[in-house]
PDB file as gemmi writes it, atoms N, CA and C in Angstrom:
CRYST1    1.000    1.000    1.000  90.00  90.00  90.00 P 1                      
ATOM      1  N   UNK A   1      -2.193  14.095 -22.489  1.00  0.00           N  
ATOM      2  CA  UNK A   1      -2.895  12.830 -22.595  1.00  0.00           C  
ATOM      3  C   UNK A   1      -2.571  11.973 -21.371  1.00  0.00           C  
ATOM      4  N   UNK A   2      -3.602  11.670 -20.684  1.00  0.00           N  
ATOM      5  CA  UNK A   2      -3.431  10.520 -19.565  1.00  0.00           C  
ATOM      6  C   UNK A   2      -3.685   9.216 -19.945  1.00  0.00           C  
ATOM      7  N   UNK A   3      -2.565   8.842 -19.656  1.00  0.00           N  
ATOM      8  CA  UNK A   3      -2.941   7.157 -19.457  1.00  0.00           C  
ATOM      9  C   UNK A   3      -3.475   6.443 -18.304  1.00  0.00           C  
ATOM     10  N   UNK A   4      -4.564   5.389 -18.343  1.00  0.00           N  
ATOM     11  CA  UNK A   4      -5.021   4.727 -17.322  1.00  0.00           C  
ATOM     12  C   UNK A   4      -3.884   4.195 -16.493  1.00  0.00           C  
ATOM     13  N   UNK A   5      -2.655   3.802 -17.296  1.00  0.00           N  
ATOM     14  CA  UNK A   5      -1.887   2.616 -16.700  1.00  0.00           C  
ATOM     15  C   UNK A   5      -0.698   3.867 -16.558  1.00  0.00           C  
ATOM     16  N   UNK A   6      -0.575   4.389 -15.497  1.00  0.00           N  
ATOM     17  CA  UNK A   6       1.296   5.382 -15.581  1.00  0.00           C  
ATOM     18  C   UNK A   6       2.219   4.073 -15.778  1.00  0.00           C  
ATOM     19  N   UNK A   7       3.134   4.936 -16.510  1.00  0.00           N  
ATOM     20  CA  UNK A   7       4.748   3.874 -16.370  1.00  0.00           C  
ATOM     21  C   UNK A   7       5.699   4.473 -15.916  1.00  0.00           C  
ATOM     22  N   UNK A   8       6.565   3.509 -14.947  1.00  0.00           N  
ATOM     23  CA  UNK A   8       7.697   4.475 -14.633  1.00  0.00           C  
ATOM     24  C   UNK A   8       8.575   3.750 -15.274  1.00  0.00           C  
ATOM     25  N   UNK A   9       9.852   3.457 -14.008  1.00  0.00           N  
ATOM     26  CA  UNK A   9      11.034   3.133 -15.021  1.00  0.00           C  
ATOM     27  C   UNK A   9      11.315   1.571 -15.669  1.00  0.00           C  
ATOM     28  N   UNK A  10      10.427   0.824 -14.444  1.00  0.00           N  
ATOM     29  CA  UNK A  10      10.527  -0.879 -14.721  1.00  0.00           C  
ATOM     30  C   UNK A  10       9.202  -0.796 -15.806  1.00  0.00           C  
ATOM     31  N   UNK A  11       7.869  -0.153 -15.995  1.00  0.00           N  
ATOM     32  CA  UNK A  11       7.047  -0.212 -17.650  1.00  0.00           C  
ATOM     33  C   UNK A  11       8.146   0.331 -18.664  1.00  0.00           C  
ATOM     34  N   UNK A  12       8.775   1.489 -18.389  1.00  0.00           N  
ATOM     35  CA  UNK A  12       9.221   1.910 -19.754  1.00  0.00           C  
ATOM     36  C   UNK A  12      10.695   1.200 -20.577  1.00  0.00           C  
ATOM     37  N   UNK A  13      11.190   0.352 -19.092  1.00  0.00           N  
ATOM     38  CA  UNK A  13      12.286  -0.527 -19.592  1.00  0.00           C  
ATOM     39  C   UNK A  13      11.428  -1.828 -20.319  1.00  0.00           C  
ATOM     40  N   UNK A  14      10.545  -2.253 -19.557  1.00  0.00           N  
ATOM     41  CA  UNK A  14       9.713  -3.506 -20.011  1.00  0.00           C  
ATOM     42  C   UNK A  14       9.388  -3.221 -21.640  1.00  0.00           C  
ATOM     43  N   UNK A  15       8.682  -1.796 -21.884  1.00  0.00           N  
ATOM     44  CA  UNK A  15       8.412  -1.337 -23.527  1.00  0.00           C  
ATOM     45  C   UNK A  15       9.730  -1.403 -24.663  1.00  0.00           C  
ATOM     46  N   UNK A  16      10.731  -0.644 -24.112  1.00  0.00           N  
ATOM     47  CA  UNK A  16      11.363  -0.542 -24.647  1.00  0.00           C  
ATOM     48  C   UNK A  16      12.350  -2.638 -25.200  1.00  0.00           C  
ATOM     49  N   UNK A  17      12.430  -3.263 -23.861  1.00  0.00           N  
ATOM     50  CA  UNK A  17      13.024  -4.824 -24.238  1.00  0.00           C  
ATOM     51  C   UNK A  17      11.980  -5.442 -25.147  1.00  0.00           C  
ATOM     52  N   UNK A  18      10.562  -5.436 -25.050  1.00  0.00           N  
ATOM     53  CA  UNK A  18       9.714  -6.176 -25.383  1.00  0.00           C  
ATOM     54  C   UNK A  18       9.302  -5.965 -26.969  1.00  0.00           C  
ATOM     55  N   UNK A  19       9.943  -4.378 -26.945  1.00  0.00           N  
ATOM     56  CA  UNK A  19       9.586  -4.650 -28.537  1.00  0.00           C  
ATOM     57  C   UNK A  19      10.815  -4.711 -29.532  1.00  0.00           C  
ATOM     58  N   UNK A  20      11.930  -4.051 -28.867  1.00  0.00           N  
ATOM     59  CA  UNK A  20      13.026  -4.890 -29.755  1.00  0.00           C  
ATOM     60  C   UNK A  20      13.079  -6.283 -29.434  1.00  0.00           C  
ATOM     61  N   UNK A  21      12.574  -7.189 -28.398  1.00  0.00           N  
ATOM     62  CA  UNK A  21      12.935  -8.644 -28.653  1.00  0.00           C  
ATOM     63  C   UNK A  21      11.864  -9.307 -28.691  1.00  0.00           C  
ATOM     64  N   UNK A  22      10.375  -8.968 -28.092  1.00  0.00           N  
ATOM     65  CA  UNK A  22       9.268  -9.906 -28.773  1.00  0.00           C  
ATOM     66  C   UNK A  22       8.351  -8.897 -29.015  1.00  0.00           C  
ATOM     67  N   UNK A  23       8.732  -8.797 -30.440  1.00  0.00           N  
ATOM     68  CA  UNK A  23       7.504  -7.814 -31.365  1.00  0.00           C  
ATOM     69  C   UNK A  23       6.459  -8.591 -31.538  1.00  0.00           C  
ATOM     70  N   UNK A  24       6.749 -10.001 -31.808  1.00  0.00           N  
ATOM     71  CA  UNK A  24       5.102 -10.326 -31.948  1.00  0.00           C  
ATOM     72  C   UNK A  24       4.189 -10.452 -30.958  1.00  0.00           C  
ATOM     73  N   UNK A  25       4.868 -10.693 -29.502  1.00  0.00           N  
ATOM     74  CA  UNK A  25       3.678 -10.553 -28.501  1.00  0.00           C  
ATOM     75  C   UNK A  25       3.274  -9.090 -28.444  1.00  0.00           C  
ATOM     76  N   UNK A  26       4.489  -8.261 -28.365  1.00  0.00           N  
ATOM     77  CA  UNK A  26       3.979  -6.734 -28.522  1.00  0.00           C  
ATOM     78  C   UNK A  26       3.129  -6.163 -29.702  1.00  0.00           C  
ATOM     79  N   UNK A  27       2.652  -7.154 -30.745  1.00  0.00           N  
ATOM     80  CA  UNK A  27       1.500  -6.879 -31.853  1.00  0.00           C  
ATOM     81  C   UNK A  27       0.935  -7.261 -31.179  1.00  0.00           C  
ATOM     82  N   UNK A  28       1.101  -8.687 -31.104  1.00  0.00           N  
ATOM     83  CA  UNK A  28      -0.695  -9.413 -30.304  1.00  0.00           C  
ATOM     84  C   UNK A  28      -1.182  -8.457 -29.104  1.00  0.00           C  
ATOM     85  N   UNK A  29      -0.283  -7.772 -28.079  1.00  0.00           N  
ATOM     86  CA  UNK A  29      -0.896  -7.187 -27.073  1.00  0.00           C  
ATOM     87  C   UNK A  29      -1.889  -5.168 -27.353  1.00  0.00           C  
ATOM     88  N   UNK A  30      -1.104  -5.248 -28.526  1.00  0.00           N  
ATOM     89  CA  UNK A  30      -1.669  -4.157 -29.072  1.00  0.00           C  
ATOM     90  C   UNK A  30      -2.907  -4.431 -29.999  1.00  0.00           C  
ATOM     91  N   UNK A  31      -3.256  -5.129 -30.975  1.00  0.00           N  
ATOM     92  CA  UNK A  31      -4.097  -5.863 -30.969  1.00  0.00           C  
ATOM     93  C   UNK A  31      -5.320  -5.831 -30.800  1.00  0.00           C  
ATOM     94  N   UNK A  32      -4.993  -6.449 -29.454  1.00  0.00           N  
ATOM     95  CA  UNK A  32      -6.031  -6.896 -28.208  1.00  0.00           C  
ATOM     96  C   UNK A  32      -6.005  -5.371 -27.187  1.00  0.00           C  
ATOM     97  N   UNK A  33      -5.768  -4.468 -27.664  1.00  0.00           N  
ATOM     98  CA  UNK A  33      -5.534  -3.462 -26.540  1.00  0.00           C  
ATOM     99  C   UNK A  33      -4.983  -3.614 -25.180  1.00  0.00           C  
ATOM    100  N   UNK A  34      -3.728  -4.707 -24.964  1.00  0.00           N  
ATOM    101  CA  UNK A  34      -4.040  -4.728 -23.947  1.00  0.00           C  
ATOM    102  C   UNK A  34      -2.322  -4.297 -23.297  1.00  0.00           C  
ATOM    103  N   UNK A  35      -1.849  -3.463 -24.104  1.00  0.00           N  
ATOM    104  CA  UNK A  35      -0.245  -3.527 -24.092  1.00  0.00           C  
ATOM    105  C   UNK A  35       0.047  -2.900 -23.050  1.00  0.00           C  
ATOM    106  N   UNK A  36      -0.373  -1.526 -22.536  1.00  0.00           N  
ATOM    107  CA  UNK A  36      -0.156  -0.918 -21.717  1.00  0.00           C  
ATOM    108  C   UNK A  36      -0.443  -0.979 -20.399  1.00  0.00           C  
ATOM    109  N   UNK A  37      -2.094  -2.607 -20.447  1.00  0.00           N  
ATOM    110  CA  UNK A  37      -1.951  -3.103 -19.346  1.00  0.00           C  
ATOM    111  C   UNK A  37      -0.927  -3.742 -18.787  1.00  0.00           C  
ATOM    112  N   UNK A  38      -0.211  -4.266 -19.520  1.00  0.00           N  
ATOM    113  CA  UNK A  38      -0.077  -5.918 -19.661  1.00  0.00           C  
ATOM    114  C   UNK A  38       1.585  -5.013 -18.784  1.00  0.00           C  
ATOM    115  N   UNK A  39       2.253  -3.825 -19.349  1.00  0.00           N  
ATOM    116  CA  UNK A  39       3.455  -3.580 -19.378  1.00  0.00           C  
ATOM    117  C   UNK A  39       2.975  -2.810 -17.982  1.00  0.00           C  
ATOM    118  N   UNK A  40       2.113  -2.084 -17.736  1.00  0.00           N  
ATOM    119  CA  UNK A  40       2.021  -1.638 -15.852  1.00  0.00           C  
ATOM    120  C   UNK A  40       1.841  -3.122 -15.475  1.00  0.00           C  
ATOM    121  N   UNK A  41       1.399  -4.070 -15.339  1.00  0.00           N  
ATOM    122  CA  UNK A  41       1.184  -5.151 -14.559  1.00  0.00           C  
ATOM    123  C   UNK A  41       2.385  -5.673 -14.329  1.00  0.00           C  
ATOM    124  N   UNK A  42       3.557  -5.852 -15.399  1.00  0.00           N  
ATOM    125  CA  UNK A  42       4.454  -5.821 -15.125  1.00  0.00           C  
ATOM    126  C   UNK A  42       5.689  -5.288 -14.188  1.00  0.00           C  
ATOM    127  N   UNK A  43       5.684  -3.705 -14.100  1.00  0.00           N  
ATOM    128  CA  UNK A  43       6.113  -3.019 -13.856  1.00  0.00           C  
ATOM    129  C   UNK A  43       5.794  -3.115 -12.610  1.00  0.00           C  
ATOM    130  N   UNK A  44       4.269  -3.090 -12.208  1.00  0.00           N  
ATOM    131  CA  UNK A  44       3.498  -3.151 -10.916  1.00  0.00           C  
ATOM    132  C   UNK A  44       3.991  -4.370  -9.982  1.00  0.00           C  
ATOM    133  N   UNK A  45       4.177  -5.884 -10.583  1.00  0.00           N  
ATOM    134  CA  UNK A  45       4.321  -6.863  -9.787  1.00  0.00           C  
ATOM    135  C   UNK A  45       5.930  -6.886  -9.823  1.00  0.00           C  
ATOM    136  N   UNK A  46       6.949  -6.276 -10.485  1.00  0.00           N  
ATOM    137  CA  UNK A  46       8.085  -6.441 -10.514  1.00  0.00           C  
ATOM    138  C   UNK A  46       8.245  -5.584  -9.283  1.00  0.00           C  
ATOM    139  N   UNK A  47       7.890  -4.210  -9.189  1.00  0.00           N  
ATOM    140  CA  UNK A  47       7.982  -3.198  -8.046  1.00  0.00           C  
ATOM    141  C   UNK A  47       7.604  -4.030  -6.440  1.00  0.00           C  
ATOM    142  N   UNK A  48       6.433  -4.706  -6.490  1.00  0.00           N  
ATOM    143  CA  UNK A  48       6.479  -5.120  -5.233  1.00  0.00           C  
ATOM    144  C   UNK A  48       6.832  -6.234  -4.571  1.00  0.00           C  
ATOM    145  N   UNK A  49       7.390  -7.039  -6.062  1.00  0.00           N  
ATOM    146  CA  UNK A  49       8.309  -8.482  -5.603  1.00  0.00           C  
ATOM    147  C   UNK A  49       9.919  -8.069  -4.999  1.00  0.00           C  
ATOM    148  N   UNK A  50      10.204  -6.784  -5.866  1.00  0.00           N  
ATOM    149  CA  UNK A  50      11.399  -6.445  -5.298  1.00  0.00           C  
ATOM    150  C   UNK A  50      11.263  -6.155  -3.996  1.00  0.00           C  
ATOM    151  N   UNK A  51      10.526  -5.308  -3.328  1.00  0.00           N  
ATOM    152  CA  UNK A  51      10.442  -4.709  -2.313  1.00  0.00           C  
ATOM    153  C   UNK A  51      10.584  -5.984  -1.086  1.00  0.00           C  
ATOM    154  N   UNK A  52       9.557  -6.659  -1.533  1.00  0.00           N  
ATOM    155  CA  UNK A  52       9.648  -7.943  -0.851  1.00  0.00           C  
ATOM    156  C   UNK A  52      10.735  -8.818  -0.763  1.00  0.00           C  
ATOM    157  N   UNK A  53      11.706  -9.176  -1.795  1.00  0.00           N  
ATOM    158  CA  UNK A  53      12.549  -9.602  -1.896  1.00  0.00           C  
ATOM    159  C   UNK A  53      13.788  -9.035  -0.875  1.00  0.00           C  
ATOM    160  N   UNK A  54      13.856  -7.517  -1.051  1.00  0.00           N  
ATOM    161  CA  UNK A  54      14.780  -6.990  -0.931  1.00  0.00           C  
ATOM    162  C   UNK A  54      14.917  -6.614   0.494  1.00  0.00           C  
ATOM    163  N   UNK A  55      13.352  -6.677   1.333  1.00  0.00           N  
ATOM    164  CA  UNK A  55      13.363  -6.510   2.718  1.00  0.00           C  
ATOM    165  C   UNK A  55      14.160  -8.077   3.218  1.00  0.00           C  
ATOM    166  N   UNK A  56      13.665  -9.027   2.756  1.00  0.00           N  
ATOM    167  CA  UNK A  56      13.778 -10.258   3.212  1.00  0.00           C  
ATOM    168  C   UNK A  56      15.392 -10.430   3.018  1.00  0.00           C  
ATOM    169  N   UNK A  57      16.052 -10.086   1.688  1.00  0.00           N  
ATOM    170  CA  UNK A  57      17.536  -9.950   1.474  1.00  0.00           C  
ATOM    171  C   UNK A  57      18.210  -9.516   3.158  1.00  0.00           C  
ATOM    172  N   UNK A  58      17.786  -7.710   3.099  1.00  0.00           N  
ATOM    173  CA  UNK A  58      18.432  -7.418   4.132  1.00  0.00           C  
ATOM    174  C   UNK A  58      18.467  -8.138   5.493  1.00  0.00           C  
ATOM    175  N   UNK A  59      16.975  -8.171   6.129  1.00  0.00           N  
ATOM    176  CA  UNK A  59      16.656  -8.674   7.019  1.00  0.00           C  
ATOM    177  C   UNK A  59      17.673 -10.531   7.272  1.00  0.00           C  
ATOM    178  N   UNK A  60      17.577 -11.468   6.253  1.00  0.00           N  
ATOM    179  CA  UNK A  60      17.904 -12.691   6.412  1.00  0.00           C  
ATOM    180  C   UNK A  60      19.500 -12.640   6.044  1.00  0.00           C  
ATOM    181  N   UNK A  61      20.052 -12.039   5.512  1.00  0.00           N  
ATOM    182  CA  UNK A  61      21.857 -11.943   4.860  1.00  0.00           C  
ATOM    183  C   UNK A  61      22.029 -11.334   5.742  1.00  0.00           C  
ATOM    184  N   UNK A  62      21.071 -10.032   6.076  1.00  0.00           N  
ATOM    185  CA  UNK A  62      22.356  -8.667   6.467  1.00  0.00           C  
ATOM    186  C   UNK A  62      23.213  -7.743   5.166  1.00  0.00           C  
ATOM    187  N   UNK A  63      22.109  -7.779   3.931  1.00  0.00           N  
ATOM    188  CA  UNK A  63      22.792  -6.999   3.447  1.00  0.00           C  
ATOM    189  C   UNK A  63      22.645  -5.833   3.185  1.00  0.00           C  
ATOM    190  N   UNK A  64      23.427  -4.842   2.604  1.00  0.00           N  
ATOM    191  CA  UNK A  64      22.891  -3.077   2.672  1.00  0.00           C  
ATOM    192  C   UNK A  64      21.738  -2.735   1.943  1.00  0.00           C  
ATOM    193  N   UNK A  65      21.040  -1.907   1.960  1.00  0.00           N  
ATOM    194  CA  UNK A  65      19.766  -1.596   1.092  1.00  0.00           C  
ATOM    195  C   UNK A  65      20.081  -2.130  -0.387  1.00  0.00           C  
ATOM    196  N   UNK A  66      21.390  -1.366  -0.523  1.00  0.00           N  
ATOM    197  CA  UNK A  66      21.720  -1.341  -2.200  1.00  0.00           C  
ATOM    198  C   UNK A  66      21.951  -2.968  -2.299  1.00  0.00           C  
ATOM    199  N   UNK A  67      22.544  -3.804  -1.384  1.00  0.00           N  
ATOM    200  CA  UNK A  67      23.156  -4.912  -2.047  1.00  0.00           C  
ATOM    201  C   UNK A  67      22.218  -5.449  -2.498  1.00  0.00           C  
ATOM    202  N   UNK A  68      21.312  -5.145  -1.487  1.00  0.00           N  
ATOM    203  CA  UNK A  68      19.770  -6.295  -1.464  1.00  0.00           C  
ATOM    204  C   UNK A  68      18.918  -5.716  -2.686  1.00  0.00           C  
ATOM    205  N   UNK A  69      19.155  -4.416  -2.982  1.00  0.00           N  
ATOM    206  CA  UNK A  69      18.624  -4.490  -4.877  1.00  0.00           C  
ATOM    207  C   UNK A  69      18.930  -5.109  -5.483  1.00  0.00           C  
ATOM    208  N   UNK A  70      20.156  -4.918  -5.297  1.00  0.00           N  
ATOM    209  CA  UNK A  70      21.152  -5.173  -6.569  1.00  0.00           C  
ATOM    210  C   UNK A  70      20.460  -6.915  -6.860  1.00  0.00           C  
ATOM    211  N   UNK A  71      20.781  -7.726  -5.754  1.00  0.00           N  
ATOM    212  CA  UNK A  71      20.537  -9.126  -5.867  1.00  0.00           C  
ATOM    213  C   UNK A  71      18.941  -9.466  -6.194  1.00  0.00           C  
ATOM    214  N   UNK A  72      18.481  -8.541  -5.528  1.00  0.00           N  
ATOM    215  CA  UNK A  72      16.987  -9.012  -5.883  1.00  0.00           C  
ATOM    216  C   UNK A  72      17.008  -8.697  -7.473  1.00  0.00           C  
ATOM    217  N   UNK A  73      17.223  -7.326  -8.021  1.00  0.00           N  
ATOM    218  CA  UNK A  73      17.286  -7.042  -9.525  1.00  0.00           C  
ATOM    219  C   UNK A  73      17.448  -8.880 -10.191  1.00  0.00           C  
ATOM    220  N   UNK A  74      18.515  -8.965  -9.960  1.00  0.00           N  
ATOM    221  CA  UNK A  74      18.852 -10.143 -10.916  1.00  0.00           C  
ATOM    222  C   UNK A  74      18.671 -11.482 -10.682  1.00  0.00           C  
ATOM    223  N   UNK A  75      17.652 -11.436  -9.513  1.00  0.00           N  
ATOM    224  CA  UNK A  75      16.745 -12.510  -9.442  1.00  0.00           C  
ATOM    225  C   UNK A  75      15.356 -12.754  -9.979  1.00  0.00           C  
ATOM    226  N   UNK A  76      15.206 -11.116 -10.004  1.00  0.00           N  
ATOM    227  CA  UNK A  76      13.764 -10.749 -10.863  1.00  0.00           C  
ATOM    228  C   UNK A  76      13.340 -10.103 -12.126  1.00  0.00           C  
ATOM    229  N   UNK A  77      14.464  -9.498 -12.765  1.00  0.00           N  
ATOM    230  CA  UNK A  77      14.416  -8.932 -13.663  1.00  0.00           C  
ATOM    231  C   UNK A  77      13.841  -9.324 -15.207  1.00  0.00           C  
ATOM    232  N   UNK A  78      14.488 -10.846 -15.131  1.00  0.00           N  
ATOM    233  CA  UNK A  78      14.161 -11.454 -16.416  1.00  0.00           C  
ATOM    234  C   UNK A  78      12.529 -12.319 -16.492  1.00  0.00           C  
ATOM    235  N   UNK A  79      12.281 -12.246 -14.679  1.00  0.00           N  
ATOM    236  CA  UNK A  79      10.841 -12.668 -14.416  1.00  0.00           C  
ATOM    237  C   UNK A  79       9.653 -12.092 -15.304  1.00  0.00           C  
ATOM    238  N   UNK A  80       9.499 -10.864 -15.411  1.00  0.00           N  
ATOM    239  CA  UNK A  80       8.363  -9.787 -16.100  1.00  0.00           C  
ATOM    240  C   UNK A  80       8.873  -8.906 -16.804  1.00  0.00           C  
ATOM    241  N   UNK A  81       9.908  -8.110 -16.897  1.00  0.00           N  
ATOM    242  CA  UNK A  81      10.844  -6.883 -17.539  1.00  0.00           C  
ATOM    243  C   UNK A  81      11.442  -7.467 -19.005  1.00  0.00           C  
ATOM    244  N   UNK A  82      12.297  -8.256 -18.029  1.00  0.00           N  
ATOM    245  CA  UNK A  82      13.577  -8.434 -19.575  1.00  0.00           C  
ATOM    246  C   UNK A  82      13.653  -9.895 -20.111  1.00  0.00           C  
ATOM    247  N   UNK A  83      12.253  -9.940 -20.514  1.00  0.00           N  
ATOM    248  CA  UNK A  83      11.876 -11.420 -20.940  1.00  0.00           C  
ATOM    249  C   UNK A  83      12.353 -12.218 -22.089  1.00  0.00           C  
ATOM    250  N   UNK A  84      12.383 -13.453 -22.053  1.00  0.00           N  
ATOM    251  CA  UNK A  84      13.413 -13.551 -23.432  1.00  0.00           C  
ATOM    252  C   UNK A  84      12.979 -13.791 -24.302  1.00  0.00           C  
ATOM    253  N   UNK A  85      13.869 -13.264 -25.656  1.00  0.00           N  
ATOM    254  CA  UNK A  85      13.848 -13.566 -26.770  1.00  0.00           C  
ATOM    255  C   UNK A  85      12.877 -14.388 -28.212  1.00  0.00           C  
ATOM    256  N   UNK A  86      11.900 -13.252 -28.347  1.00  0.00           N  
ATOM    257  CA  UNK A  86      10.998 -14.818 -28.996  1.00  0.00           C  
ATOM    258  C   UNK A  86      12.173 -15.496 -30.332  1.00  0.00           C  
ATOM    259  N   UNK A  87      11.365 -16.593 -30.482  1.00  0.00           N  
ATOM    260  CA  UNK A  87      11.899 -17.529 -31.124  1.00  0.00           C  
ATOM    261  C   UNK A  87      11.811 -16.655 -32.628  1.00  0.00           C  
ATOM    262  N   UNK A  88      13.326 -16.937 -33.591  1.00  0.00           N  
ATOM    263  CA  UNK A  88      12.716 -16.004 -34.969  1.00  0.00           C  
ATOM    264  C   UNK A  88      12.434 -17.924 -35.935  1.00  0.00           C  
ATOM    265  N   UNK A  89      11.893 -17.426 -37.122  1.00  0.00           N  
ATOM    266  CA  UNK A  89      11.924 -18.629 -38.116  1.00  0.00           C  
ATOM    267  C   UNK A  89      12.769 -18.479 -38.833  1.00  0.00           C  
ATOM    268  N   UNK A  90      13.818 -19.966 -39.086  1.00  0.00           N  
ATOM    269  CA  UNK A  90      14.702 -19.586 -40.197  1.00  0.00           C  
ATOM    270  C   UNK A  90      13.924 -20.014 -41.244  1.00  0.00           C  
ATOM    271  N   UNK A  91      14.502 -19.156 -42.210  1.00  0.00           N  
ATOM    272  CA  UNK A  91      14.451 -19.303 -43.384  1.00  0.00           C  
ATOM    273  C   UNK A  91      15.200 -20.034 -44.406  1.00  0.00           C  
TER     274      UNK A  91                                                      
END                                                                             
């Protein structure tokens, strides 16, 4: 079975956070069919903000390929990937 949208590792981390911590947007996006867009678009703009980030890291710090992941990661991660927490209702 092909999917329109491939996922690699930043969609399948995005699937996996989004539905243990916001199941209800992950209903609404299923839904609406639109989950598997919604999680490559993610995946897609996280991939080339890093890249960007991470040239500009090295290039402006001077730091090593890896450092400049590393820092970009956790400048961007919680941007589209590891989004937070929906709100629960108490009861």
């Amino acid at each position: 079975m092909s999917s329109k949208y491939p996922l690699t590792g930043y969609g399948l981390m995005a699937k996996r956070h989004w539905t243990e911590f916001r199941p209800q947007m992950v209903k609404e996006l299923e839904a609406r069919g639109r989950l598997e867009e919604a999680l490559y678009e993610a995946q897609e703009t996280t991939s080339a903000e890093m890249m960007e980030l991470r040239n500009r890291l090295q290039k402006e710090q001077g730091l090593t390929p890896q450092q400049a992941h590393d820092q970009a990661w956790e400048m961007i991660r919680e941007k589209y990937i590891l989004l937070q927490p929906e709100e629960t209702a108490s009861v």
